[in-house]
Every structure is written in C-alpha cells, then in structure tokens.
PDB file of N, CA, C and O in Angstrom:
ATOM      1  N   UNK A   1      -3.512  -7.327  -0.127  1.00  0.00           N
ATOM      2  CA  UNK A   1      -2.527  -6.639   0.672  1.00  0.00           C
ATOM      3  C   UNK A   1      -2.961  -6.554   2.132  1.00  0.00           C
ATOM      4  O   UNK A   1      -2.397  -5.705   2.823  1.00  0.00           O
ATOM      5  N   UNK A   2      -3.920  -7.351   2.705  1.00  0.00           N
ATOM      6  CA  UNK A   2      -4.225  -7.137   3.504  1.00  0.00           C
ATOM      7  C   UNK A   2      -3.330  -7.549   4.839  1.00  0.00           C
ATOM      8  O   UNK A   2      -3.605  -7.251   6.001  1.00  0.00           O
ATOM      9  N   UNK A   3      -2.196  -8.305   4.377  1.00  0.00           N
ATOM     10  CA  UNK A   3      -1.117  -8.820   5.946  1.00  0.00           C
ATOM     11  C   UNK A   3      -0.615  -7.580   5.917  1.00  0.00           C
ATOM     12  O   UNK A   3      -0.575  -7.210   7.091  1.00  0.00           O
ATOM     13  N   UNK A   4      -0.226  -6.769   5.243  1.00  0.00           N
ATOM     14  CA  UNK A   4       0.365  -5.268   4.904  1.00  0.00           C
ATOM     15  C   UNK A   4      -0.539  -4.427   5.970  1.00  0.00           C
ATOM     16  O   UNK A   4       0.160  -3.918   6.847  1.00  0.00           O
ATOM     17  N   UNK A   5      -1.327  -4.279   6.041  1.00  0.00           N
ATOM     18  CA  UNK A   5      -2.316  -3.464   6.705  1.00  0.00           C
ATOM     19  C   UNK A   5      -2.398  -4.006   8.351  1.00  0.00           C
ATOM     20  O   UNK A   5      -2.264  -3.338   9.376  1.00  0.00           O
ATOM     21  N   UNK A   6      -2.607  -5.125   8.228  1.00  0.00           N
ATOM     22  CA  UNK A   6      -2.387  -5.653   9.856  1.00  0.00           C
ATOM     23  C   UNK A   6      -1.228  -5.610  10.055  1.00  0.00           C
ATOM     24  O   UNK A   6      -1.293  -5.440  11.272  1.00  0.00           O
ATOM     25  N   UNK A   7      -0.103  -5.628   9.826  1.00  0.00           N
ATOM     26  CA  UNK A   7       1.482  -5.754  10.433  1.00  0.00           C
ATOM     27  C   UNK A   7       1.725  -3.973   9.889  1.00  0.00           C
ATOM     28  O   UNK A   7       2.848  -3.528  10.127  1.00  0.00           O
ATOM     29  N   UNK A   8       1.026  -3.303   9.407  1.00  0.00           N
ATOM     30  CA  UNK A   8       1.318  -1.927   9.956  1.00  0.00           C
ATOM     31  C   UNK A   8       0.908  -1.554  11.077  1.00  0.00           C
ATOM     32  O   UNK A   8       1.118  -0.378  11.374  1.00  0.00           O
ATOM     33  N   UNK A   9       0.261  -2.356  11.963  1.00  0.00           N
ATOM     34  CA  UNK A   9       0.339  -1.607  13.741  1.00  0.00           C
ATOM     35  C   UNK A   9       1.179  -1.793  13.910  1.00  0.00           C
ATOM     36  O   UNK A   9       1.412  -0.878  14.699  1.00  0.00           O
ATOM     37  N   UNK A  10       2.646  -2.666  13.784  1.00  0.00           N
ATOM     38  CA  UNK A  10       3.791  -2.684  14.258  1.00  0.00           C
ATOM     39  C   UNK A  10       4.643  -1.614  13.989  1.00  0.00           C
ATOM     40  O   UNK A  10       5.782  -1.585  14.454  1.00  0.00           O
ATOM     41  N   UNK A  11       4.078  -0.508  13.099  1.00  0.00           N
ATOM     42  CA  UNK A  11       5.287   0.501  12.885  1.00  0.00           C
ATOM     43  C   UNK A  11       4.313   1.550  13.801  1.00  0.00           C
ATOM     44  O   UNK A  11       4.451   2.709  13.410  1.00  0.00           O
ATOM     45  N   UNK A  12       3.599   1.443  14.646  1.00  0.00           N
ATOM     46  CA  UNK A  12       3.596   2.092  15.957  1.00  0.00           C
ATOM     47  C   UNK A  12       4.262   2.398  16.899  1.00  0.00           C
ATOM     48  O   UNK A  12       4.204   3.419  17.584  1.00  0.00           O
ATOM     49  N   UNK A  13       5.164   1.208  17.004  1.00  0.00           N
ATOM     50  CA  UNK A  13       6.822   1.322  17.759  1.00  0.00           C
ATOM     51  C   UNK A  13       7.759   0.843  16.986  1.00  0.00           C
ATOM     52  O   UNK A  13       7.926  -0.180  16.322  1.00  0.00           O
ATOM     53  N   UNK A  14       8.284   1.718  17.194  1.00  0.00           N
ATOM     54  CA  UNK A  14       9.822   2.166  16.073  1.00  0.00           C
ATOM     55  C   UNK A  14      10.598   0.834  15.850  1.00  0.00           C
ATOM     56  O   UNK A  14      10.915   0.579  14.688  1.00  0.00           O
ATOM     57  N   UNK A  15      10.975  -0.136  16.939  1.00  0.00           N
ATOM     58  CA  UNK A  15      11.630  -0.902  17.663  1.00  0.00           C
ATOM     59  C   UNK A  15      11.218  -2.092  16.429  1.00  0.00           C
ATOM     60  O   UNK A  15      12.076  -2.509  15.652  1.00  0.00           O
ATOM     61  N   UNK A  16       9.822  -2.542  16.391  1.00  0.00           N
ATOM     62  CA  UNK A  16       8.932  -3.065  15.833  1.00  0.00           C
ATOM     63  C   UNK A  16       8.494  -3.350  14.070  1.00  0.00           C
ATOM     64  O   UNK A  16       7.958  -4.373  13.642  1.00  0.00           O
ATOM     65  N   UNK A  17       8.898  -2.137  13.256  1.00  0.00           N
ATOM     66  CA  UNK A  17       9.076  -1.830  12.366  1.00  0.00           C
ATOM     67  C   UNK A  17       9.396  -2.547  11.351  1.00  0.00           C
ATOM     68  O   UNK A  17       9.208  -2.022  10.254  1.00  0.00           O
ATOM     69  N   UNK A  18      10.059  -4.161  11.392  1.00  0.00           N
ATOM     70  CA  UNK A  18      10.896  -4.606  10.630  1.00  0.00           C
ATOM     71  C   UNK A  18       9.386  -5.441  10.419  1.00  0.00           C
ATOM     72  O   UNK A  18       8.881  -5.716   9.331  1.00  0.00           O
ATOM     73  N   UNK A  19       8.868  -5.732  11.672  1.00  0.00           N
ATOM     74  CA  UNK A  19       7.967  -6.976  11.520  1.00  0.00           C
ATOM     75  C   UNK A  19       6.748  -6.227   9.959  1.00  0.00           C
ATOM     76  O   UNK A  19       6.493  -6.836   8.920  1.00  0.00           O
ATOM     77  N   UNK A  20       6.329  -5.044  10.283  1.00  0.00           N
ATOM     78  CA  UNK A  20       5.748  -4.143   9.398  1.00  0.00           C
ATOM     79  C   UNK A  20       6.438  -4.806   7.915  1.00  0.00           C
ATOM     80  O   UNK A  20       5.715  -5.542   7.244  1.00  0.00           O
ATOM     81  N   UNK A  21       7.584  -4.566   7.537  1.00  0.00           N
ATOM     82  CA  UNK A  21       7.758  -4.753   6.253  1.00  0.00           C
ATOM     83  C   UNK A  21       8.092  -6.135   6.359  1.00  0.00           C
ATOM     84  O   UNK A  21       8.166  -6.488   5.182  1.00  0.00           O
ATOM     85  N   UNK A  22       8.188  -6.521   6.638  1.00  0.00           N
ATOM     86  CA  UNK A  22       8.226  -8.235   6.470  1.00  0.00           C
ATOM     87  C   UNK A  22       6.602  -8.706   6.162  1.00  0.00           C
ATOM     88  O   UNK A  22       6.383  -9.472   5.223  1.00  0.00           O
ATOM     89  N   UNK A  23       5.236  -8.085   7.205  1.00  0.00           N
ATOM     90  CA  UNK A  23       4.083  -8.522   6.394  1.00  0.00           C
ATOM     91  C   UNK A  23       3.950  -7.630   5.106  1.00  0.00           C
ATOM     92  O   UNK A  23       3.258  -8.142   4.226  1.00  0.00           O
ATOM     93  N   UNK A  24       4.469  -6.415   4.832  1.00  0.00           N
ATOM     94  CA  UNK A  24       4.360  -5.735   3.088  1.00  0.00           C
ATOM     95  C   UNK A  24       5.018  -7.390   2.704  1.00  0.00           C
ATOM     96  O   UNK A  24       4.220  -8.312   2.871  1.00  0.00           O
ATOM     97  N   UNK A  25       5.915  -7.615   2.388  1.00  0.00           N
ATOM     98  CA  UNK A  25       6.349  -8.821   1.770  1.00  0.00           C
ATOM     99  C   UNK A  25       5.577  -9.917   1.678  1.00  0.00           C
ATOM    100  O   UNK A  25       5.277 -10.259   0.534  1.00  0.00           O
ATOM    101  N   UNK A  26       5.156 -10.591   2.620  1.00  0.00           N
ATOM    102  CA  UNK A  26       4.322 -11.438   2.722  1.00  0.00           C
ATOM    103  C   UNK A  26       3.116 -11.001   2.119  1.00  0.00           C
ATOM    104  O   UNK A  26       2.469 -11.932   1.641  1.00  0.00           O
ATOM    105  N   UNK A  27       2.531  -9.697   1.971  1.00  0.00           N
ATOM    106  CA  UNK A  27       1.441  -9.208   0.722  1.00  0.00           C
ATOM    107  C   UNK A  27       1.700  -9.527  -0.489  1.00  0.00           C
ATOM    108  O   UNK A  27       0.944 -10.253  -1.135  1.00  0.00           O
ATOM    109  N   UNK A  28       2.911  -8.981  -1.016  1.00  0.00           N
ATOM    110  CA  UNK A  28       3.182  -9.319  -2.052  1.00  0.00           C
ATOM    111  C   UNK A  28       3.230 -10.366  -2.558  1.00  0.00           C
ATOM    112  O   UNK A  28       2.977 -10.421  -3.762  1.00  0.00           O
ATOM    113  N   UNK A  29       3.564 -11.558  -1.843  1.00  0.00           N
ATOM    114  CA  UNK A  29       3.678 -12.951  -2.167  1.00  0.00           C
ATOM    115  C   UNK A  29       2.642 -13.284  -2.120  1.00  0.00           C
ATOM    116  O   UNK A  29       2.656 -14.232  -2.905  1.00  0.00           O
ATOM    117  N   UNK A  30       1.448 -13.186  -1.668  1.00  0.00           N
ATOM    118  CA  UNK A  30       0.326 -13.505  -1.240  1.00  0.00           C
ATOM    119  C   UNK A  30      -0.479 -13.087  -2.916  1.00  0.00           C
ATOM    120  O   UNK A  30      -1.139 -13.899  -3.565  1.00  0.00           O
ATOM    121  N   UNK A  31      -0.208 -11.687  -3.321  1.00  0.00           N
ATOM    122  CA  UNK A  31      -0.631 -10.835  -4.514  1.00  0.00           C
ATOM    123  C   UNK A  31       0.058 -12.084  -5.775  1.00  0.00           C
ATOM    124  O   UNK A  31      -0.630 -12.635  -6.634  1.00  0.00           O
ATOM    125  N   UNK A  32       1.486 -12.282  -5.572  1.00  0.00           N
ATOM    126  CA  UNK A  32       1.678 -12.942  -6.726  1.00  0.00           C
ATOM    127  C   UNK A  32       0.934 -14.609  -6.539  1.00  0.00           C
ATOM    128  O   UNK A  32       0.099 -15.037  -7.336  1.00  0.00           O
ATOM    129  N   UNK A  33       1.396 -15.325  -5.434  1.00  0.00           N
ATOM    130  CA  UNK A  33       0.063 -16.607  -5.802  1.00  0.00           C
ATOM    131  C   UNK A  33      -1.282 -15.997  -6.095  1.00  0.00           C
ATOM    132  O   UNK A  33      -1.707 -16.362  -7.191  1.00  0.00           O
ATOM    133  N   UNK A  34      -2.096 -15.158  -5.429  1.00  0.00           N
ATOM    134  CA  UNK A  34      -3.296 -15.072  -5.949  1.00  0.00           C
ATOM    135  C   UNK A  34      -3.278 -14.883  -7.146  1.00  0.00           C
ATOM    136  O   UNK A  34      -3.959 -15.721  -7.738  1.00  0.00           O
ATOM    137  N   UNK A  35      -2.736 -14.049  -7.880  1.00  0.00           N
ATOM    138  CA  UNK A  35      -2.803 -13.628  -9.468  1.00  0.00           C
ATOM    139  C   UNK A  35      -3.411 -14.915 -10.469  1.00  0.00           C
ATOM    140  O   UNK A  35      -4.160 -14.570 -11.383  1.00  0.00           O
ATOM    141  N   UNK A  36      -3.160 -16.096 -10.341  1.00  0.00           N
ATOM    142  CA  UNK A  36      -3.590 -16.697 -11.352  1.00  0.00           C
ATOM    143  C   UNK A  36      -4.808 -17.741 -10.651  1.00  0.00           C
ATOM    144  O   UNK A  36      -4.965 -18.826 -11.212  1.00  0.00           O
ATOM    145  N   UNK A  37      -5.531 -17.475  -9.626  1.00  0.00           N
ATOM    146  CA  UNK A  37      -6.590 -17.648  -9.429  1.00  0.00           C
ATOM    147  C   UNK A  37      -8.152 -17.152  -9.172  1.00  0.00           C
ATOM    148  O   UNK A  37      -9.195 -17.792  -9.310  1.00  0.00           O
ATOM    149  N   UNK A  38      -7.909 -15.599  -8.691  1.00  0.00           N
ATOM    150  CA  UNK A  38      -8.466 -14.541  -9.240  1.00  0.00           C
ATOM    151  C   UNK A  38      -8.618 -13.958 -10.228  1.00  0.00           C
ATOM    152  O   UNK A  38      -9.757 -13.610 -10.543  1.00  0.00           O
ATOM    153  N   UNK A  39      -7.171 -13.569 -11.295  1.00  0.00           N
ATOM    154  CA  UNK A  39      -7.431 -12.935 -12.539  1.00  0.00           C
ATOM    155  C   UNK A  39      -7.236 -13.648 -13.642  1.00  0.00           C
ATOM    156  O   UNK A  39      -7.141 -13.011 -14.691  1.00  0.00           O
ATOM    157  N   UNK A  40      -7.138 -15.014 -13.684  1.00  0.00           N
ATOM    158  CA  UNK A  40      -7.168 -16.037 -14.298  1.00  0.00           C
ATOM    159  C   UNK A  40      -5.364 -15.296 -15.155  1.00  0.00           C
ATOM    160  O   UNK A  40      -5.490 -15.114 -16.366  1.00  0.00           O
ATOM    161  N   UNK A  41      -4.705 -15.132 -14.892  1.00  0.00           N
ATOM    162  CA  UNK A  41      -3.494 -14.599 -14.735  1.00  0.00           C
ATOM    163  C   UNK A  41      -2.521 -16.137 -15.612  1.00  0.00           C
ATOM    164  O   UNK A  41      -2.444 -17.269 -15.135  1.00  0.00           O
ATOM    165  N   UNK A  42      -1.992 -15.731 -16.760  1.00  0.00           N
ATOM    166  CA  UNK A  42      -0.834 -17.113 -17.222  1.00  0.00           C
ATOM    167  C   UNK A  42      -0.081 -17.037 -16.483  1.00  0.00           C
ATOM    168  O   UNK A  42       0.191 -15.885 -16.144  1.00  0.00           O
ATOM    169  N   UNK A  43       0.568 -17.999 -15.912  1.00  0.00           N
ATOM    170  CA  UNK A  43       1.908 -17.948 -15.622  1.00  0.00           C
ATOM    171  C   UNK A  43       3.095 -17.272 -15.917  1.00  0.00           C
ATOM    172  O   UNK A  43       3.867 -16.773 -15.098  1.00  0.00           O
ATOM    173  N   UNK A  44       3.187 -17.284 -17.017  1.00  0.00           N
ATOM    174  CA  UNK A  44       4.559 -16.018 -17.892  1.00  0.00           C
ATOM    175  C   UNK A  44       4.394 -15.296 -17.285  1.00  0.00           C
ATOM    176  O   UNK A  44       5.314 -15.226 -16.470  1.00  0.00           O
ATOM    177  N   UNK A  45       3.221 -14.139 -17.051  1.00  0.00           N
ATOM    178  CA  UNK A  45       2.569 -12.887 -17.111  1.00  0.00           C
ATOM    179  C   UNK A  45       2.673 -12.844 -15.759  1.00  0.00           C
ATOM    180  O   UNK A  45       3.014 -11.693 -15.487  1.00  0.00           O
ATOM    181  N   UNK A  46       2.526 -13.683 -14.456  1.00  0.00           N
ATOM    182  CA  UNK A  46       2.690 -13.226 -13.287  1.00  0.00           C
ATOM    183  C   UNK A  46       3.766 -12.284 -12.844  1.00  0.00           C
ATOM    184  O   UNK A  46       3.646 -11.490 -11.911  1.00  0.00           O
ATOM    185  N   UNK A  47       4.821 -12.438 -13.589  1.00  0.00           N
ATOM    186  CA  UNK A  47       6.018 -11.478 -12.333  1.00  0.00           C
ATOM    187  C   UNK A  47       5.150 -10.240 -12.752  1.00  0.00           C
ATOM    188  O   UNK A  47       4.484  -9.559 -11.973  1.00  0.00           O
ATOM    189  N   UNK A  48       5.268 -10.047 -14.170  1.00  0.00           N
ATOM    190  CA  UNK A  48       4.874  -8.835 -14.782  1.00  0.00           C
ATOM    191  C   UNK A  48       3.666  -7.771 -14.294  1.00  0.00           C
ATOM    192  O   UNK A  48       3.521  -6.554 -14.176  1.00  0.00           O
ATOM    193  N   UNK A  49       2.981  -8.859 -14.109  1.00  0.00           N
ATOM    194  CA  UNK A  49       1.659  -8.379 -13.351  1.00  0.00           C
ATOM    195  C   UNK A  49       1.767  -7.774 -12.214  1.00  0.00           C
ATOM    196  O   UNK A  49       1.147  -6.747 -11.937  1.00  0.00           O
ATOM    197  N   UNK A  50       2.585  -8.373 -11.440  1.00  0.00           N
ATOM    198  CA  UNK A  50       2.522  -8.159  -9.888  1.00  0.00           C
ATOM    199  C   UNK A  50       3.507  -6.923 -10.105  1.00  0.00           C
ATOM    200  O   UNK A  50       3.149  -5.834  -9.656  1.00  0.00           O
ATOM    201  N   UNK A  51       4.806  -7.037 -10.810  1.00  0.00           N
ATOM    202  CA  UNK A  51       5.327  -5.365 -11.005  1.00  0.00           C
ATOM    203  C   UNK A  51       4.400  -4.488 -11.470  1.00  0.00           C
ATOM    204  O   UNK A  51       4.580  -3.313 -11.150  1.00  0.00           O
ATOM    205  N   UNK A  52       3.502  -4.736 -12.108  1.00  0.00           N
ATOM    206  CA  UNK A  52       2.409  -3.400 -12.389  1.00  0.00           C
ATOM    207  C   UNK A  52       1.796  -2.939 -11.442  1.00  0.00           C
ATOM    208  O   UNK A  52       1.569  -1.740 -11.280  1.00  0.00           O
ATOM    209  N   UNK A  53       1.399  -3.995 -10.578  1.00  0.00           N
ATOM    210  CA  UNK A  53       0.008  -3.919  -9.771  1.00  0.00           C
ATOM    211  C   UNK A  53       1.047  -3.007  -8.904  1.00  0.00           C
ATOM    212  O   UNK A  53       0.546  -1.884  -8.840  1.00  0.00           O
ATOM    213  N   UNK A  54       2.072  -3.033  -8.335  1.00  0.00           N
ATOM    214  CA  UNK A  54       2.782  -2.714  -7.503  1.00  0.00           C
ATOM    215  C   UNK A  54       3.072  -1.201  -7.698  1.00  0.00           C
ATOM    216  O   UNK A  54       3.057  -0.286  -6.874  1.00  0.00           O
ATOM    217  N   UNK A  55       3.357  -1.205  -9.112  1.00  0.00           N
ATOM    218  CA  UNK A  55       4.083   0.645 -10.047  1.00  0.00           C
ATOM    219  C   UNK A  55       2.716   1.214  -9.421  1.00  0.00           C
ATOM    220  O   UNK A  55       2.829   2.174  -8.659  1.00  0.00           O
ATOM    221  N   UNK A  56       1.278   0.638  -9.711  1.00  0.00           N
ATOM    222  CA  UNK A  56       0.262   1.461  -9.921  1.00  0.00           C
ATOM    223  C   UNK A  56      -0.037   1.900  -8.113  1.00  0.00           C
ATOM    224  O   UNK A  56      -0.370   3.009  -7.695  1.00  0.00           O
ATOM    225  N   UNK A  57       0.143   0.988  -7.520  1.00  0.00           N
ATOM    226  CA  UNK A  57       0.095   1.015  -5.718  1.00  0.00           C
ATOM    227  C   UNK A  57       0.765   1.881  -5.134  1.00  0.00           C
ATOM    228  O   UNK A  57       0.277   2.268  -4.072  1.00  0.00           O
ATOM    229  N   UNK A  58       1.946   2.438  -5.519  1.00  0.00           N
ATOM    230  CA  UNK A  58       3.208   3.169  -5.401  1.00  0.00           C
ATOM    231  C   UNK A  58       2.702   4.572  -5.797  1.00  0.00           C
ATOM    232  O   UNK A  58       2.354   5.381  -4.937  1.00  0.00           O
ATOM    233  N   UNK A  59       2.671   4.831  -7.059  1.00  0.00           N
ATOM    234  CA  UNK A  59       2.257   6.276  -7.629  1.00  0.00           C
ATOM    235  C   UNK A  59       0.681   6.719  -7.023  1.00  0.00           C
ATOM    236  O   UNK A  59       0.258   7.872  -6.935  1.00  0.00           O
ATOM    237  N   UNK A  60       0.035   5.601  -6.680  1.00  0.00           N
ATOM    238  CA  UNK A  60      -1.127   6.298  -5.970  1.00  0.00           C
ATOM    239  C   UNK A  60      -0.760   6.899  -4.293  1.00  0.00           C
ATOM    240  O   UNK A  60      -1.090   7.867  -3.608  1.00  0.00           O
ATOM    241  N   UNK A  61      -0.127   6.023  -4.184  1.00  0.00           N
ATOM    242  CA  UNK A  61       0.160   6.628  -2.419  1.00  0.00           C
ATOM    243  C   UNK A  61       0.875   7.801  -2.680  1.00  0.00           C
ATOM    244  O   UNK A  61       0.482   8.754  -2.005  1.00  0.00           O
ATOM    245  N   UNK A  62       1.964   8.077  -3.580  1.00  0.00           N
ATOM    246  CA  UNK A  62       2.380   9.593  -3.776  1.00  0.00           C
ATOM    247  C   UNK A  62       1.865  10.167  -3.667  1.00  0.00           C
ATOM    248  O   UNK A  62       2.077  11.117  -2.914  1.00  0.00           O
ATOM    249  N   UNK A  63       0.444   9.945  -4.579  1.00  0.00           N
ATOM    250  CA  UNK A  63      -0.755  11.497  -4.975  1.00  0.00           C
ATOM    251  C   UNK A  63      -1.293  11.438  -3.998  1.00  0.00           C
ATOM    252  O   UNK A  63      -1.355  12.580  -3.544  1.00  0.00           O
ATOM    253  N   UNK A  64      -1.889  10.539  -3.163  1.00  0.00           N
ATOM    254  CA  UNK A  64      -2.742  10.357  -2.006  1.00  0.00           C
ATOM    255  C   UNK A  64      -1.670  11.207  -1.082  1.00  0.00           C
ATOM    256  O   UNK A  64      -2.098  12.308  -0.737  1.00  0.00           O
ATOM    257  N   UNK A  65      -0.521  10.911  -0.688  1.00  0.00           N
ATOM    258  CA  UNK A  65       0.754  11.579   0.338  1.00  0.00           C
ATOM    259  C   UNK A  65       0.694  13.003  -0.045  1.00  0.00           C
ATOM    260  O   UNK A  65       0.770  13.861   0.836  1.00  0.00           O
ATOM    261  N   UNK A  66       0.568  13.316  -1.253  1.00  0.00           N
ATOM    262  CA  UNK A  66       0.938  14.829  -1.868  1.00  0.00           C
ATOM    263  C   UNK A  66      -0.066  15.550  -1.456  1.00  0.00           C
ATOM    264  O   UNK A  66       0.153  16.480  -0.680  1.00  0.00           O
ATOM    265  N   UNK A  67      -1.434  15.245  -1.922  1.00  0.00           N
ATOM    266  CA  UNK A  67      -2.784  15.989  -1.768  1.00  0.00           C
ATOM    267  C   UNK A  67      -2.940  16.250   0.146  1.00  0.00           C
ATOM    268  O   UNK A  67      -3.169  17.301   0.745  1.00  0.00           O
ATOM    269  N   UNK A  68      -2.701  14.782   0.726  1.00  0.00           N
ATOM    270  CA  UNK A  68      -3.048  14.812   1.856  1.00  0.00           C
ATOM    271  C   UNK A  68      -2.134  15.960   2.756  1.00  0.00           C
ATOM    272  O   UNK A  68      -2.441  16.797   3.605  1.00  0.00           O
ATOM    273  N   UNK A  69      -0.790  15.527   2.080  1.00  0.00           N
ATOM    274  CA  UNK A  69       0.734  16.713   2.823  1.00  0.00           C
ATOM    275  C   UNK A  69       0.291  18.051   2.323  1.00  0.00           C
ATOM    276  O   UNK A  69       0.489  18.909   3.183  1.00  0.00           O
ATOM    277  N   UNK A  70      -0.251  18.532   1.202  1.00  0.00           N
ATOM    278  CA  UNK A  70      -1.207  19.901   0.781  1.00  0.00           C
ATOM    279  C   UNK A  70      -1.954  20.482   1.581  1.00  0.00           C
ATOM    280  O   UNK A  70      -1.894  21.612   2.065  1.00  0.00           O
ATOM    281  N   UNK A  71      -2.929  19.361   1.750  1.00  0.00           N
ATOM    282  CA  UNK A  71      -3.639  20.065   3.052  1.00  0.00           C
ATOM    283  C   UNK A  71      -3.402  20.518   4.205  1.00  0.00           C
ATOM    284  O   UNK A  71      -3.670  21.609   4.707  1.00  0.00           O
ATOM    285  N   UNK A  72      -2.720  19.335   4.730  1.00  0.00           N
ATOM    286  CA  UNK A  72      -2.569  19.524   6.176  1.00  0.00           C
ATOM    287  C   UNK A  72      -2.042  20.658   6.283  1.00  0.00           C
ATOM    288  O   UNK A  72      -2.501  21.422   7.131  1.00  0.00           O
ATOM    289  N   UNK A  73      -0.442  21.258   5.082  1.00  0.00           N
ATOM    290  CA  UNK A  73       0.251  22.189   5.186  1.00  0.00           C
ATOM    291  C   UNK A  73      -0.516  23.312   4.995  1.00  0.00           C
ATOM    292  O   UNK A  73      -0.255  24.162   5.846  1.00  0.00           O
ATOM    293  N   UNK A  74      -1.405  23.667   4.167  1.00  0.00           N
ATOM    294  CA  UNK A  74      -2.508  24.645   3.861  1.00  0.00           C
ATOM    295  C   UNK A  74      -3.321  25.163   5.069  1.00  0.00           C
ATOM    296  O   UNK A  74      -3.485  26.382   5.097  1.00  0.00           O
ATOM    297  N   UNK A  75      -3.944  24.315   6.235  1.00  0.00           N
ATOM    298  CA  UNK A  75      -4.674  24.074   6.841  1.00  0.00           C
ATOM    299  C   UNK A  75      -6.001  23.686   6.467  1.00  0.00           C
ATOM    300  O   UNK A  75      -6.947  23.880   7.230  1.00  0.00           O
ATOM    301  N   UNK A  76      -6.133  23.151   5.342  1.00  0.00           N
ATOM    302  CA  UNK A  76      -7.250  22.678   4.120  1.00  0.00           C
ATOM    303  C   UNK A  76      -8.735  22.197   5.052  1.00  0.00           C
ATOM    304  O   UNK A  76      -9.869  22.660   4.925  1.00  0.00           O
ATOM    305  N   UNK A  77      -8.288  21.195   5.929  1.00  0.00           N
ATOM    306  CA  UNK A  77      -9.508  20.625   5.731  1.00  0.00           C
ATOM    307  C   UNK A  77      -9.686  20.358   7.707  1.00  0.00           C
ATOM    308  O   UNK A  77      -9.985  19.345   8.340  1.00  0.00           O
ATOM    309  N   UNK A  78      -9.350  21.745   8.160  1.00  0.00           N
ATOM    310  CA  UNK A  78      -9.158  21.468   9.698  1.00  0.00           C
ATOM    311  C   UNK A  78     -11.048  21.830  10.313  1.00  0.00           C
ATOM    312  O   UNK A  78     -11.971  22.177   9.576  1.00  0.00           O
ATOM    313  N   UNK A  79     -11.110  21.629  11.625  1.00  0.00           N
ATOM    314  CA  UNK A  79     -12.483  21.906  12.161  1.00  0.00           C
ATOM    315  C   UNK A  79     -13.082  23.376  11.758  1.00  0.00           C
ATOM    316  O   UNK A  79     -12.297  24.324  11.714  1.00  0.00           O
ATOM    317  N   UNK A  80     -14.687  23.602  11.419  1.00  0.00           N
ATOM    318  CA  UNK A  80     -15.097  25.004  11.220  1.00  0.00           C
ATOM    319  C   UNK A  80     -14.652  25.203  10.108  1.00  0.00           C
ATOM    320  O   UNK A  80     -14.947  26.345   9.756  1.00  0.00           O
ATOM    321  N   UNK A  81     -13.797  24.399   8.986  1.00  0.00           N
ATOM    322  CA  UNK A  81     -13.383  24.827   7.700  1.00  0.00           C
ATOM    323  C   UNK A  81     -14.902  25.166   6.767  1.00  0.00           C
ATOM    324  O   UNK A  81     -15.084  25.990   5.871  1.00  0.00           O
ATOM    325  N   UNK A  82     -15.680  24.355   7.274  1.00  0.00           N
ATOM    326  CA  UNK A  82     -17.010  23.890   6.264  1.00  0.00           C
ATOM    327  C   UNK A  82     -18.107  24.888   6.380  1.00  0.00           C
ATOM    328  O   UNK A  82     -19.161  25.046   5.764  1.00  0.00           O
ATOM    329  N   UNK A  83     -17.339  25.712   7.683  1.00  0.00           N
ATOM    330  CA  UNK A  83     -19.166  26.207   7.882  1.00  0.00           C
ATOM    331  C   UNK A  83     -19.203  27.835   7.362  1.00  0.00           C
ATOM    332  O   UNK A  83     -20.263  28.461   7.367  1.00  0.00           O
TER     333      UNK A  83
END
C-alpha cells in the first residue's frame, strides 16, 4: 500500500484530493498482482484475498480512528500527562 501513503500528501490540498484516491487504487492493484507472488496466492483465491486483506485494513483504521478520536476528545495523551 505504499502508492497510498505517498499520494496521501495530496490530500493536503483539498483541490488535490482526487490524485490521493486514485494512488489508494493503484495500491490496491498493486496488492492484487502482488498476491500470487508473495503469498504464493492461486489465482481463484486472488479477488477473495484482496477483499479480505482490505475488510481487515478497514476495521483496523476504525479502532485505530476510535481509540485515537478517544483521546484526543478526553485530553488522554496531551503534554505533562506522564509526569
């Protein structure tokens, strides 16, 4: 997923944004050819795979979004919290 990560500086400006999900896409495509050379992946099994890999990518950023939106709203984990 890593074109995903570089074409997210483009959602720095609003304007820009489209280019952002156009490299998510280009991850994904990138995720489904790799699949059967990395995980020695059948063919059949690719779409399938790559919808998993994807469900599991998805529900983690929730919990990661949830815990992180917890804090911040809490004031959880601001300066002088530790000492």
């Amino acid at each position: 997923m890593t074109p995903a990560f570089v074409a997210g500086i483009f959602n720095l400006i609003p304007s820009l944004a489209v280019l952002g999900l156009l490299g998510s896409l280009y991850g994904i495509y990138v995720l489904y050819l790799g699949l059967p050379i990395l995980m020695g992946t059948p063919d059949d099994k690719r779409p399938v795979y790559t919808v998993a890999i994807l469900v599991v990518v998805i529900i983690v950023m929730v919990v990661i979004s949830a815990v992180a939106g917890a804090l911040a709203w809490s004031g959880g984990a601001g300066p002088g919290r530790f000492f």
